[in-house]
C-alpha positions in Angstrom: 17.4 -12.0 -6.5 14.2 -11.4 -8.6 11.4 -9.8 -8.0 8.4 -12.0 -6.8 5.9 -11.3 -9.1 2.0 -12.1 -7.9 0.4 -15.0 -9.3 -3.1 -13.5 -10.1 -3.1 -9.8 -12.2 -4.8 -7.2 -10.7 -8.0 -7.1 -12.4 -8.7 -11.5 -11.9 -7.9 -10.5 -8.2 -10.7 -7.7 -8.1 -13.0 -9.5 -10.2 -12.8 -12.5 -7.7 -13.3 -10.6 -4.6 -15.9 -8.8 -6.2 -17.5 -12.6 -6.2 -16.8 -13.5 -2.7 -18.5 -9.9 -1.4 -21.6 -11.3 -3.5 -21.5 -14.3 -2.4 -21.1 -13.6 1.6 -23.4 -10.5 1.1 -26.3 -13.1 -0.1 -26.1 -15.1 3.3 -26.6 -18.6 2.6 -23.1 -20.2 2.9 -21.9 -21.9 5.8 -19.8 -20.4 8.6 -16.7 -22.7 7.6 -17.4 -21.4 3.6 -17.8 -18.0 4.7 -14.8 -18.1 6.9 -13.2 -19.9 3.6 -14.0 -16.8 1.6 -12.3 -14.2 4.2 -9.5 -15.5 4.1 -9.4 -15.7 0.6 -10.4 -12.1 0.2 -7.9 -11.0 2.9 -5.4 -12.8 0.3 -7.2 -10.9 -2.6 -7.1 -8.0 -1.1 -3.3 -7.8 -0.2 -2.7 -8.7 -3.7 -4.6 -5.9 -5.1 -3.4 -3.6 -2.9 0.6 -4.8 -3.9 -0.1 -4.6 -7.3 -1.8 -0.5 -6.6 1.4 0.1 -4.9 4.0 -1.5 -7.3 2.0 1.1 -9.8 1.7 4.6 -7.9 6.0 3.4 -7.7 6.2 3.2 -11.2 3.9 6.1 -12.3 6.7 8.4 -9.3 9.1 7.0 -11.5 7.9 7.7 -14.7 7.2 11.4 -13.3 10.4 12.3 -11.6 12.8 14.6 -14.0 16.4 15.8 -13.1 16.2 13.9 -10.0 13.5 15.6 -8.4 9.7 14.6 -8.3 7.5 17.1 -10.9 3.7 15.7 -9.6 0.9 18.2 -10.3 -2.2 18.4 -8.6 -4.9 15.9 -10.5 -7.8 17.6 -12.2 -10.3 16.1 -14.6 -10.4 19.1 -17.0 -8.7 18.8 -20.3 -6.9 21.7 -18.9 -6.2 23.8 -15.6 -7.9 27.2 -17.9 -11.2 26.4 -18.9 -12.6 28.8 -20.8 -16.5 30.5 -19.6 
């Protein structure tokens, strides 16, 4: 059986909940539109946070050698000695 994939990518999904938060954050839609948007941002949201998932699997995936997982500790220097 294949593997459903989602309908919108990642970043239209983020983009167009970014919208809806603007839009319901401005105040002046209707109840039923605003009640409209949260449920499609509930929908956006799920998608976004499938698609985050599907990737952290893929990057434990990519990272696992000799059948055990290797992660390391994230750091935003170039390297884990910085020099003084």
């Amino acid at each position: 059986m294949p593997k459903k994939k989602s309908a919108l990518p990642f970043e239209d999904a983020l983009a167009e909940l970014e919208q809806l938060v603007n839009r319901l954050e401005q105040g002046d839609v209707s109840l039923e539109e605003s009640l409209r948007s949260f449920e499609r941002g509930v929908s956006l949201t799920r998608t976004c946070q499938q698609a985050l998932q599907e990737a952290e699997q893929k990057i434990q995936i990519l990272l696992e050698k000799n059948g055990t997982q290797s992660l390391e500790p994230f750091t935003d220097e170039p390297s884990a000695k910085r020099i003084s």
